[in-house]
N, C-alpha and C positions, 0 to 999 in steps of 0.2 A: 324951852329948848336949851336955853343956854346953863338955866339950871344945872338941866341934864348932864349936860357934857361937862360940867363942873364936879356933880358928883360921881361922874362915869370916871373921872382924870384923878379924884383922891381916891378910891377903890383902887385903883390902879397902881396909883402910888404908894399906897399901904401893902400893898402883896407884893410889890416889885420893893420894899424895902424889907419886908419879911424874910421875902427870898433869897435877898442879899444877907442876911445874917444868920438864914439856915445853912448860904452858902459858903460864910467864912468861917460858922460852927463845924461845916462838912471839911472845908480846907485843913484848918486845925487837927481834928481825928486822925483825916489821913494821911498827915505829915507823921502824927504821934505812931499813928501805925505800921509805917514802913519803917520809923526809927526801932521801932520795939521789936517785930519781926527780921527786922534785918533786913526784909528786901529792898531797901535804897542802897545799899553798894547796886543791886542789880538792872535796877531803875533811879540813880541816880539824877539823870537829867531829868524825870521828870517829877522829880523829885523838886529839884530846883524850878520847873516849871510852875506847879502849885505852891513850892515857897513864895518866889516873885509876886504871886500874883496874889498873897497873902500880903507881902511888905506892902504891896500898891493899896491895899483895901488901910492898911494901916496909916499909911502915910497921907491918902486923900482925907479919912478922917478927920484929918484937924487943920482942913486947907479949906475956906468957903469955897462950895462950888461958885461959879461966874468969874472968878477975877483970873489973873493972866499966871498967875503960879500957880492953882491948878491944872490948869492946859501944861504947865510946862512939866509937873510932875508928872502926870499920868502919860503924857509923852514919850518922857524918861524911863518910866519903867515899862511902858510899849513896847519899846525898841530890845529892853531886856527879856522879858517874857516871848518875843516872839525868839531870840537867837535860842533863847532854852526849849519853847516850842522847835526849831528847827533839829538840835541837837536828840531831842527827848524821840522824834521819827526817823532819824539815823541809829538812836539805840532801838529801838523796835526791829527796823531792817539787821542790823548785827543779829540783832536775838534770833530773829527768822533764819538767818544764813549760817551761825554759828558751825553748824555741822558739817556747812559744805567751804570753806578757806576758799578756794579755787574759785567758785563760782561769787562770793563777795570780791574775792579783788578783782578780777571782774567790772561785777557792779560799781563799783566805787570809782574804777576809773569811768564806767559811764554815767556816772552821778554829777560830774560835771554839766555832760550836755543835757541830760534828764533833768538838771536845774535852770537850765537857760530854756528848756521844752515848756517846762510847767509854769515858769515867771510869766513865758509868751504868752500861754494862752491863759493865764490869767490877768493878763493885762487887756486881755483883748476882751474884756467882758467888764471889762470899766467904765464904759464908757457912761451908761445909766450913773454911777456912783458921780461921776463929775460934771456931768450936764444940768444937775440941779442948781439953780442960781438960788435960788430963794434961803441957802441955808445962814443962819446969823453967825454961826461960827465956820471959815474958811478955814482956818487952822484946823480946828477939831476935827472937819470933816477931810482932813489932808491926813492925819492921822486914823482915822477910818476909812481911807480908800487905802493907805499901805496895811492896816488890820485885814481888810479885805481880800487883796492883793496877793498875800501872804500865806490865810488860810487857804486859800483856795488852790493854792501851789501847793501847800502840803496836805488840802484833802486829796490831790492827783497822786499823790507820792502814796499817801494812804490803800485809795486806790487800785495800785499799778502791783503792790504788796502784797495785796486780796485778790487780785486777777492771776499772780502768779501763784499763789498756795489753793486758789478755787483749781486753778489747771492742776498741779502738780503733789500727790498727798504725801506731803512733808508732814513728819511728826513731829508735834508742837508743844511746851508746856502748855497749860491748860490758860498758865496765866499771861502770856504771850499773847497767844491766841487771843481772849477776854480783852488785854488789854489795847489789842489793834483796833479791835473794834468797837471801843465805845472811844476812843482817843480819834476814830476817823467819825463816828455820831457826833461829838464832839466841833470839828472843824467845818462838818459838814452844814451846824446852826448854825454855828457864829459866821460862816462866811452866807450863806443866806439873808441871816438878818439882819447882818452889816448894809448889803445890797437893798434891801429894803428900807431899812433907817436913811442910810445915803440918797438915793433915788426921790424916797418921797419926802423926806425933809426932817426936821427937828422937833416938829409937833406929833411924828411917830415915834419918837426916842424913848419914852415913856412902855409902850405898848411892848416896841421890839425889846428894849431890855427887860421887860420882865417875860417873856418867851424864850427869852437865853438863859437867864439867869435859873429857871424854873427847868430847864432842858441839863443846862449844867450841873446845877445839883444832884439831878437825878444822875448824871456821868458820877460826878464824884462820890455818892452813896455805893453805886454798882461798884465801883473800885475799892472802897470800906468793904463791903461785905463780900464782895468776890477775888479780889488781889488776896491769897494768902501764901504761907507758905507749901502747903499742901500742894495748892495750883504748880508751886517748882517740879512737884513730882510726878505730877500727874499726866499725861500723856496723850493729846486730840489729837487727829486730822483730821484734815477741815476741809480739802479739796476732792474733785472727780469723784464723789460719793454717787456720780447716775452711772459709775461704771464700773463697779469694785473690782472684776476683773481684771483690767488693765490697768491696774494698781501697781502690781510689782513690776509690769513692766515700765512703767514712767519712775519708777524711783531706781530701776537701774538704770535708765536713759540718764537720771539727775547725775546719779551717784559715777558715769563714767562720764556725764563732760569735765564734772568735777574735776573728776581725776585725772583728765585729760591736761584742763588748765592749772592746776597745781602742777604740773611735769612740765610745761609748758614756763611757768614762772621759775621755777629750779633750773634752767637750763641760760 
């Protein structure tokens, strides 16, 4: 049995280190990619999102794991990936609203309490991540319940983005659109498997990171071969397709609150 579980745990570990170097080979391209395309002026944050979290692969490399400076680098560039993660879902939202000025400032002044909304209630679904005593690292896992914490706030923001373009059929770049929704697939593993690693402890660490990191890759492949510049041009809606109909009516309802609140801010 215990065989077993021995060779079950190096399989494991051989595809979970695979994937992690398909996934810094995938990181690489599509850095290379938006630099050569040019689309990182227009995704720049997350731009810097996938750099970060390049540096971080770079930088644990030559740090043994178990000793107390890894913990503190990986830490370190937590704290930065996730404020680029935050920034990188504030440019998504811009890209979405672009059109409409009036109806982002708006949003933006209600992005304040939309952020104290989505902290709440992702805090309040912590409790599993911290009830587990058994874990050998306290730190580590302090730093996975704010990983957690985090995504889960901004898969709501994700979300709230996709609820309002399913209601309303705003016209989208194509790459906009693609890119909301593997960026909300995206936060949606990692805040899952966080929850999981946390709750059941550190001898699933192994299992859940190679499910992310296998999830992930596949995000950043779809973003190599579907991010292009072409996608700038190209033109979806995405919302109320069960009522084509009432199509131009909700986009002239959009397009005069808009306009409502832009007059409203001018004055």
């Amino acid at each position: 049995m215990f065989r077993d579980a021995a060779s079950l745990s190096l399989i494991i570990g051989r595809v979970e280190w695979s994937l992690w170097l398909v996934m810094v080979v995938a990181q690489i391209a599509l850095i290379a990619r938006l630099a050569h395309t040019g689309l990182w002026r227009t995704y720049r944050f997350f731009a810097a999102y996938v750099a970060g979290q390049l540096l971080q692969s770079a930088a644990l490399m030559s740090i043994p794991p178990g000793i107390t400076l890894y913990g503190i680098v990986y830490a370190a560039f937590e704290g930065i990936i996730g404020l680029c993660a935050v920034m990188a879902i504030l440019e998504i939202y811009h890209l979405v609203l672009q059109r409409y000025p009036g109806i982002g400032t708006l949003g933006r002044r209600a992005l304040k309490w939309g952020s104290v909304l989505a902290l709440g209630i992702a805090a309040a679904t912590l409790y599993p991540d911290i009830a587990n005593q058994a874990e050998k690292y306290p730190t580590l896992l302090a730093v996975f319940v704010f990983q957690r914490a985090l995504y889960s706030a901004l898969l709501l923001f994700v979300m709230f983005i996709a609820a309002f373009l399913v209601w309303f059929p705003i016209p989208l770049t194509r790459n906009t659109a693609l890119h909301a929704g593997v960026f909300g697939l995206s936060f949606a593993t990692a805040s899952l498997i966080l929850l999981v690693r946390n709750a059941l402890g550190g001898e699933y660490r192994e299992m859940a990171s190679t499910i992310q990191l296998g999830v992930y890759a596949a995000c950043l492949v779809a973003w190599i071969l579907f991010l292009t510049p072409a996608g700038e041009r190209s033109q979806v809606v995405v919302g109320h397709r069960w009522a084509p109909e009432a199509e131009a009516r909700l986009v002239e309802q959009l397009n005069e609150i808009n306009r409502t609140l832009v007059r409203s801010t001018r004055k």
